[in-house]
VEXVEXNU-323254 format. One record per residue: x negated, y, z of N, C-alpha, C, CB in turn; residue number from 1. Coordinates in Angstrom, 1 decimal. Atoms other than C-alpha are relative to their C-alpha. Last residue first. Glycine has a CB too. Example, Ala and Ser with C-alpha at 12.3 -4.5 7.8 and 13.67 -1.06 7.14 Angstrom:
BEGIN
   n_xx   n_yy   n_zz  ca_xx  ca_yy  ca_zz   c_xx   c_yy   c_zz  cb_xx  cb_yy  cb_zz   i
    0.9   -1.1    0.0  -13.7   -1.1    7.1    0.8    1.1    0.8   -0.4    0.5   -1.4   2
   -0.9   -1.2    0.0  -12.3   -4.5    7.8   -0.9    1.2    0.0    1.0    0.0    1.2   1
END
This chain:
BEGIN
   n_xx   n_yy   n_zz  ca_xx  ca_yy  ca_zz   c_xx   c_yy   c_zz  cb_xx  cb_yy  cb_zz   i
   -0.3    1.5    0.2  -76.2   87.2  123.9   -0.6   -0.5   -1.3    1.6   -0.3    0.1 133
    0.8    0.6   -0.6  -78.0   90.7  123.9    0.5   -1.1   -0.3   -0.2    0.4    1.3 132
    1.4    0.4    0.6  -75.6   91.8  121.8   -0.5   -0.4    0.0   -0.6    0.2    0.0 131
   -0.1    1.1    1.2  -72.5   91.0  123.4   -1.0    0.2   -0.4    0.9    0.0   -1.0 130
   -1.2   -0.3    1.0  -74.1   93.8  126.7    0.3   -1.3   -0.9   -0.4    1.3   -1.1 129
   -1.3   -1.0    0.2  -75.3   93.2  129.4    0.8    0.2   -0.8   -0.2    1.0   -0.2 128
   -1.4    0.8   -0.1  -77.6   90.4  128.7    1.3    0.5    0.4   -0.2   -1.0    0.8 127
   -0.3    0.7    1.1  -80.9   92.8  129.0    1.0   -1.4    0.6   -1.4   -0.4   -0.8 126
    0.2    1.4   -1.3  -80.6   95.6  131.5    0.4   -1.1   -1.6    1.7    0.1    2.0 125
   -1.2    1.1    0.1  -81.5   98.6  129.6    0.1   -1.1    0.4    0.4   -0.2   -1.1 124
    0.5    1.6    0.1  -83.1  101.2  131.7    0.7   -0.5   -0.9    0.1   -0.9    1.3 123
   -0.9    1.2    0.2  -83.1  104.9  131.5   -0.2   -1.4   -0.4    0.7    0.2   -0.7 122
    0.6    1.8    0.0  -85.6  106.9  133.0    1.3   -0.7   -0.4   -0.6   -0.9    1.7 121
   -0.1    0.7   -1.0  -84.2  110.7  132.4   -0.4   -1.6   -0.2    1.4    0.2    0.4 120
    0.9   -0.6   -0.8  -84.4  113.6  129.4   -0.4   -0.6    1.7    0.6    1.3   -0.1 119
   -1.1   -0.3   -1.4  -81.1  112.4  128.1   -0.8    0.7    0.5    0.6   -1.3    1.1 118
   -1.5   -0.2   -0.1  -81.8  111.8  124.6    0.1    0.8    1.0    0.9   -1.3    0.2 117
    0.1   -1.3    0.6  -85.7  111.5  125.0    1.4    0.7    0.0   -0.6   -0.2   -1.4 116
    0.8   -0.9   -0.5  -85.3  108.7  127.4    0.3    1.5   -0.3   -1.1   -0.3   -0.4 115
   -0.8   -0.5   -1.1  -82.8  107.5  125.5   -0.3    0.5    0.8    0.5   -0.6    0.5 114
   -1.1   -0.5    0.4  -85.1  106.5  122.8    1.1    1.3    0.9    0.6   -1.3   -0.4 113
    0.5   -1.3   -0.2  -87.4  105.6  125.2    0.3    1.0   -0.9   -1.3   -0.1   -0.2 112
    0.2   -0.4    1.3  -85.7  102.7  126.6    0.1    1.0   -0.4    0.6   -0.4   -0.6 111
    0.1   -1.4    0.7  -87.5  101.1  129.4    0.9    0.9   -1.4   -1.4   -0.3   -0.4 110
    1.1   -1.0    0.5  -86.7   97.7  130.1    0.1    1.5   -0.6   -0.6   -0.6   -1.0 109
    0.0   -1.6    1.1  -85.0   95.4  131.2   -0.8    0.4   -0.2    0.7    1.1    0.2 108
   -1.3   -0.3    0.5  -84.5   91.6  132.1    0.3    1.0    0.0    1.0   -0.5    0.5 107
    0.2    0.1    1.4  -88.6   90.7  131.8    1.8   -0.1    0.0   -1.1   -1.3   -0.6 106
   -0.5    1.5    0.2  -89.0   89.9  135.7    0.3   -0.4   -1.9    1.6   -0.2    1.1 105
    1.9    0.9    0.2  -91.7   93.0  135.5    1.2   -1.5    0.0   -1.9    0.1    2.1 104
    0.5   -0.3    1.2  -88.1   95.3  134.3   -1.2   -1.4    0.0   -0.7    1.6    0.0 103
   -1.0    0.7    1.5  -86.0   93.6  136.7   -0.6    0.2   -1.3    1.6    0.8   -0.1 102
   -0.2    1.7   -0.2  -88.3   94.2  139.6    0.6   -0.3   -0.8    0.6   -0.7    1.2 101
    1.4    0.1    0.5  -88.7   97.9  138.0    0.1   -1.2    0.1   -1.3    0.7    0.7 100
   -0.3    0.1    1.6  -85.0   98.4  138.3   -1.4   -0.4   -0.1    0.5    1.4   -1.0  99
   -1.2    0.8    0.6  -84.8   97.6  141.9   -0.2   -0.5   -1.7    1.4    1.1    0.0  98
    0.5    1.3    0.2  -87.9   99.6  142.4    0.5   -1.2   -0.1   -0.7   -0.1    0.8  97
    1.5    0.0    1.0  -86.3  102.5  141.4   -0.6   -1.4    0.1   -1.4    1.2    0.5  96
   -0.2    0.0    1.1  -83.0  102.1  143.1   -0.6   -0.6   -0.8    0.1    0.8   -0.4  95
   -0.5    1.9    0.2  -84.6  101.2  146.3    0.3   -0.5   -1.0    1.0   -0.6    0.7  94
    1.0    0.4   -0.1  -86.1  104.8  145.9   -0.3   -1.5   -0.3   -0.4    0.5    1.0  93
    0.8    0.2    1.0  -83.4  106.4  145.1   -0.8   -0.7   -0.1   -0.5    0.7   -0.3  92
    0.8   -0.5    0.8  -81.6  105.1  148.0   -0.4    0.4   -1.2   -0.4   -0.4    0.1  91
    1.2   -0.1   -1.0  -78.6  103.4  148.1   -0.8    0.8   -0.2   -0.7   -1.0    0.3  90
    0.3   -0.4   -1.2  -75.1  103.4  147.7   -1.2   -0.3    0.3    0.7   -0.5    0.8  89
    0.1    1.1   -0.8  -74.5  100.7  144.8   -0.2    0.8    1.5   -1.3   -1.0   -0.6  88
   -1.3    1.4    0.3  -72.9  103.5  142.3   -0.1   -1.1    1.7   -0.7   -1.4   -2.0  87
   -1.6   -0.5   -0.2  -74.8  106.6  143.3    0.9   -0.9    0.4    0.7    0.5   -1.0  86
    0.2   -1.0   -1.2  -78.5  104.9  143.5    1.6    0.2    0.3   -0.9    1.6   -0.3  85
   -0.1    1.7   -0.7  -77.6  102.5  140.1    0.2    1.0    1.8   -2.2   -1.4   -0.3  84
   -1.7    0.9   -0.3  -76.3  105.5  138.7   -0.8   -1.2    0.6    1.3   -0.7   -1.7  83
   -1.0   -1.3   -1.0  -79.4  108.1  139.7    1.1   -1.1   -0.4    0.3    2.2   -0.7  82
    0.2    0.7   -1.4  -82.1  105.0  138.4    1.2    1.1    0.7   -2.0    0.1    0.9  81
    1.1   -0.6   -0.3  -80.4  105.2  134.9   -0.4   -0.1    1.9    0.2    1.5   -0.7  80
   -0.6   -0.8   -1.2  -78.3  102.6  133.3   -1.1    0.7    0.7    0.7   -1.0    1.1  79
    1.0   -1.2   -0.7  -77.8  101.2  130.4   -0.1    0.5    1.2    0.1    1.1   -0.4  78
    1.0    0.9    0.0  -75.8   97.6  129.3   -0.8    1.3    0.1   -0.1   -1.2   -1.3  77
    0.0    0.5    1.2  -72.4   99.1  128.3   -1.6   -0.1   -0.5    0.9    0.9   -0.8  76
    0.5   -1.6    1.0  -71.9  101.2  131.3    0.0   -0.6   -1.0   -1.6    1.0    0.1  75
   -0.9   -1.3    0.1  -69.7   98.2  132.9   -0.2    1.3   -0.3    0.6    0.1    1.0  74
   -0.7    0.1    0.8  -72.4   95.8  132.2    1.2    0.8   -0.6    0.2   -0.8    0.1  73
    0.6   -0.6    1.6  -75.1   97.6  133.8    1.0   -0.5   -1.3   -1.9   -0.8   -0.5  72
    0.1   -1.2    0.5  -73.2   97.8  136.8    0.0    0.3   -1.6   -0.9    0.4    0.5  71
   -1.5    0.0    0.3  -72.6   94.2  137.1    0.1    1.1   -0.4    1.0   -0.4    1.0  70
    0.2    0.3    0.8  -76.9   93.9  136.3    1.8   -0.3   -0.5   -1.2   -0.9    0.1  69
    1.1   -0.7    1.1  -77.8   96.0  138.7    1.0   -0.5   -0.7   -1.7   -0.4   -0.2  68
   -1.1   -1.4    0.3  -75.0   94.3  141.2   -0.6    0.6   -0.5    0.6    0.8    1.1  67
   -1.1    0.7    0.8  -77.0   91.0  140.4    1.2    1.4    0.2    0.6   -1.9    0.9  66
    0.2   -0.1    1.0  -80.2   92.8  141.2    1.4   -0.5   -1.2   -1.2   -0.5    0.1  65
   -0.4   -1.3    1.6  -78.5   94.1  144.2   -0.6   -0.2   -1.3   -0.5    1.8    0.2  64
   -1.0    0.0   -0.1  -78.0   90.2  145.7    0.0    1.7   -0.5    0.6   -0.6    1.2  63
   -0.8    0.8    0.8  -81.1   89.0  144.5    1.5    0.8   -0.3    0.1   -1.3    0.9  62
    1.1   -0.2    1.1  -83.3   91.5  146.8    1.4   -0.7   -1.3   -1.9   -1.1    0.3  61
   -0.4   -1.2    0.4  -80.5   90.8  149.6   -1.3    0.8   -0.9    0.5    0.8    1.5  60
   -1.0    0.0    0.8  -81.4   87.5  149.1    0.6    1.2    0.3    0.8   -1.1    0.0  59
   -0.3    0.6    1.5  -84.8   87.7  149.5    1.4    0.0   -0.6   -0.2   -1.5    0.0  58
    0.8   -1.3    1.0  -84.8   89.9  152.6    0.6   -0.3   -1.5   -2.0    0.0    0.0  57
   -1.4   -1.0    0.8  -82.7   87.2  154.0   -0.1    1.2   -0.3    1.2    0.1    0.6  56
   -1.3    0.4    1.0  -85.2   84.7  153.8    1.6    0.6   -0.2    0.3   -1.2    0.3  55
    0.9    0.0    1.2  -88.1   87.1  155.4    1.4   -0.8   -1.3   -1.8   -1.3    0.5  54
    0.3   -1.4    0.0  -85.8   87.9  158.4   -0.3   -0.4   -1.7   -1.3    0.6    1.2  53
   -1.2   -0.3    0.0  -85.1   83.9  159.1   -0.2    1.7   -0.8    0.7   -0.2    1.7  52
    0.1    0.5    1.1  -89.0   83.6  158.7    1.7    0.4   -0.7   -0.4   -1.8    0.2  51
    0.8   -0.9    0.7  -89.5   86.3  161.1    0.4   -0.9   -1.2   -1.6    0.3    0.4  50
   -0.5   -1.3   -0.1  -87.1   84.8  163.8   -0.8    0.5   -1.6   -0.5    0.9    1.8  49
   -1.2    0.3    0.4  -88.6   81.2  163.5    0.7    1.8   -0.8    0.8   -0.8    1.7  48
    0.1    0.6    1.2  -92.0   82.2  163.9    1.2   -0.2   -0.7   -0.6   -1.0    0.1  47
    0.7   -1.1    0.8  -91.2   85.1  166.4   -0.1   -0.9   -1.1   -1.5    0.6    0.5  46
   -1.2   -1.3    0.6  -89.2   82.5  168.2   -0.4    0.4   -0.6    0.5    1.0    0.6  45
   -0.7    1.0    0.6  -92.6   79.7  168.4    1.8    1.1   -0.5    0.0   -1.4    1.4  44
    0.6    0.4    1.0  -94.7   82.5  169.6    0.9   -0.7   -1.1   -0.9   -0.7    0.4  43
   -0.1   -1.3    0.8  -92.6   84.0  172.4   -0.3   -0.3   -1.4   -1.0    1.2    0.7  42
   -2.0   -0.2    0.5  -91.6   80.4  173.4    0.0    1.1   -0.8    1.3    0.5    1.6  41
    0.0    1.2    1.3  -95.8   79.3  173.1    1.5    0.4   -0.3   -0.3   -2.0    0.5  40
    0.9    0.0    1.4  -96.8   82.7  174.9    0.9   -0.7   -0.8   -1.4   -0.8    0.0  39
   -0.8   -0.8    0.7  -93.7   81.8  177.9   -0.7    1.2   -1.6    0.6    0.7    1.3  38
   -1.8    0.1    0.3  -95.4   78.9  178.5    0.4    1.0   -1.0    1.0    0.3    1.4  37
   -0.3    0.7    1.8  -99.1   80.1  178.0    1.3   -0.5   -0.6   -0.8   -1.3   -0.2  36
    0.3   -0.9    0.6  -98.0   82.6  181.1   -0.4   -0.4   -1.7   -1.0    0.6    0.7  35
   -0.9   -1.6    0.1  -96.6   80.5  183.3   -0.2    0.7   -1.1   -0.3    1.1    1.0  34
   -0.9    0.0    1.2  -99.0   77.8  183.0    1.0    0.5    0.0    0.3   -0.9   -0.4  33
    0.6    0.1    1.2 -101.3   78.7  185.8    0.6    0.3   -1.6   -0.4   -1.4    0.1  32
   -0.4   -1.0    0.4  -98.7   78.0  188.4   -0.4    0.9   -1.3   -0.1    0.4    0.8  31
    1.6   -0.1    0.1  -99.8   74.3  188.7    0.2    1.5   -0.7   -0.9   -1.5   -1.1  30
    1.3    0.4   -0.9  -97.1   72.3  190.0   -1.3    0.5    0.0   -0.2   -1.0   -0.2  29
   -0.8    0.2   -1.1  -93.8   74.0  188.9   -0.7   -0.5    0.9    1.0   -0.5   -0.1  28
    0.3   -1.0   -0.9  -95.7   75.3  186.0    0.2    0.0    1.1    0.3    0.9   -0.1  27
    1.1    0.3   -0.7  -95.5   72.2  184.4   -0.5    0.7    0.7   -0.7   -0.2   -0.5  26
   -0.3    1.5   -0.9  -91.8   72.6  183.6   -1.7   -0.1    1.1    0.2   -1.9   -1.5  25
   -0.7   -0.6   -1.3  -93.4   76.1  182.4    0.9   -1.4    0.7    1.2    1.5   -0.3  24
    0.7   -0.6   -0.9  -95.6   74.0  179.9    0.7    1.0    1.0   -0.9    0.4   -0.7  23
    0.4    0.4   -0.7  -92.8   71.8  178.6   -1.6    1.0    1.0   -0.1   -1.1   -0.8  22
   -0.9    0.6   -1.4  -90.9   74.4  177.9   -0.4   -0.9    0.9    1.2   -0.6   -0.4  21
   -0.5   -1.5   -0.4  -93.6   76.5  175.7    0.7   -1.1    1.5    1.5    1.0   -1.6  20
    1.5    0.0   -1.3  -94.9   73.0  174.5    0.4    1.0    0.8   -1.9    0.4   -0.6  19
    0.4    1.4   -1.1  -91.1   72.3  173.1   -1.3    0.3    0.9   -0.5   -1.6   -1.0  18
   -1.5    0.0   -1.0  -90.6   76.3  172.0   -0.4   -1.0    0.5    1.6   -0.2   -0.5  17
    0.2   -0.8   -0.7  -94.3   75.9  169.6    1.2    0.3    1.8    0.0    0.9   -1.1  16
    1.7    0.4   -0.7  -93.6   72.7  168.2   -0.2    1.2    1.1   -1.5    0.2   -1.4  15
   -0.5    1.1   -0.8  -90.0   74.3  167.0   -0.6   -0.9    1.0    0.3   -0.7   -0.7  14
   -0.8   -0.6   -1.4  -91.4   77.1  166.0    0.8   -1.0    1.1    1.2    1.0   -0.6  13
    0.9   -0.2   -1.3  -94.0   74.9  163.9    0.6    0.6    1.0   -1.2    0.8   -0.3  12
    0.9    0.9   -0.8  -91.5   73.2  162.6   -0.6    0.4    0.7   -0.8   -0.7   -0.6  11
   -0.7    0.8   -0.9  -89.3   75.9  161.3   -0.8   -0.9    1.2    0.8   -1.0   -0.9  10
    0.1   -1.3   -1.4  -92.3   78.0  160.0    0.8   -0.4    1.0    0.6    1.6   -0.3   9
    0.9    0.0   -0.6  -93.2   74.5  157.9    0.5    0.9    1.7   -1.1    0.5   -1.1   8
    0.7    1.6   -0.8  -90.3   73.3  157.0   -0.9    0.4    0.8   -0.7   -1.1   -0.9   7
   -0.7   -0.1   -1.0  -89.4   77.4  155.6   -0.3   -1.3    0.8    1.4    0.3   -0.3   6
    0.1   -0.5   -1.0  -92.5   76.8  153.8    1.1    0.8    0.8   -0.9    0.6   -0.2   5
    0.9    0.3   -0.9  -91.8   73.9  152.3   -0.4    0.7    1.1   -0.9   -0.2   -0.6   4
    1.2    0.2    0.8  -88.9   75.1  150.6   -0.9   -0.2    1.3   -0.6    1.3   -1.2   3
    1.2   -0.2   -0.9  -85.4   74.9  152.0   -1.2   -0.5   -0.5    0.2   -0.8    1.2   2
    1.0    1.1    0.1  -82.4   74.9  149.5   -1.2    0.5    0.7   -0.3   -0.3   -1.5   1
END
């Protein structure tokens, strides 16, 4: 579903490309515009290009919090930042702030119990487990 500001970055890339073309058409009498042409095409792509970029950041954001949260069912709703890392192939680091985005969205959290247990950040991902339900 397209929010306003994809409309917008669309549009304006779109705005931008048309004057772009029409100003090198116009260059064919007035050499001049050459150079804001191919500005308004470079411009008008970049807008497009970056937004494209930006919306599928998002859903590869989405798309490991939902393999977070397949993981976390098949441990039995825990999981520390070294299994998410191992399991999903990535980073530690992406791990971490994986789990944190799930913590500030308010579907886990810290638990310090287990903490102490294990001596490691463990998360619990809430709706993991029958419990949670």
């Amino acid at each position: 579903m397209s929010s306003l500001r994809d409309f917008l970055a669309y549009g304006a890339g779109a705005v931008l490309i048309f004057f772009g073309l029409v100003f090198l058409i116009a260059s064919a009498y007035n050499p001049s515009r050459v150079i804001p042409g191919f500005a308004m095409l470079l411009l008008g792509g970049a807008a497009i290009y970056a937004n494209m970029m930006a919306k599928r950041a998002s859903v590869s954001e989405q798309l490991l919090e939902a393999r977070v949260i397949r993981l976390a069912r098949r441990k039995g709703g825990f999981v520390t930042v070294a299994d998410v890392a191992a399991d999903l192939n990535i980073p530690v680091d992406t791990a971490r702030q994986v789990l944190e985005k799930l913590e500030r969205k308010g579907l886990a959290f810290l638990d310090f119990k287990r903490i102490g247990d294990e001596g490691v950040e463990v998360y619990r991902i809430l709706g993991a487990t029958d419990e949670d339900s």
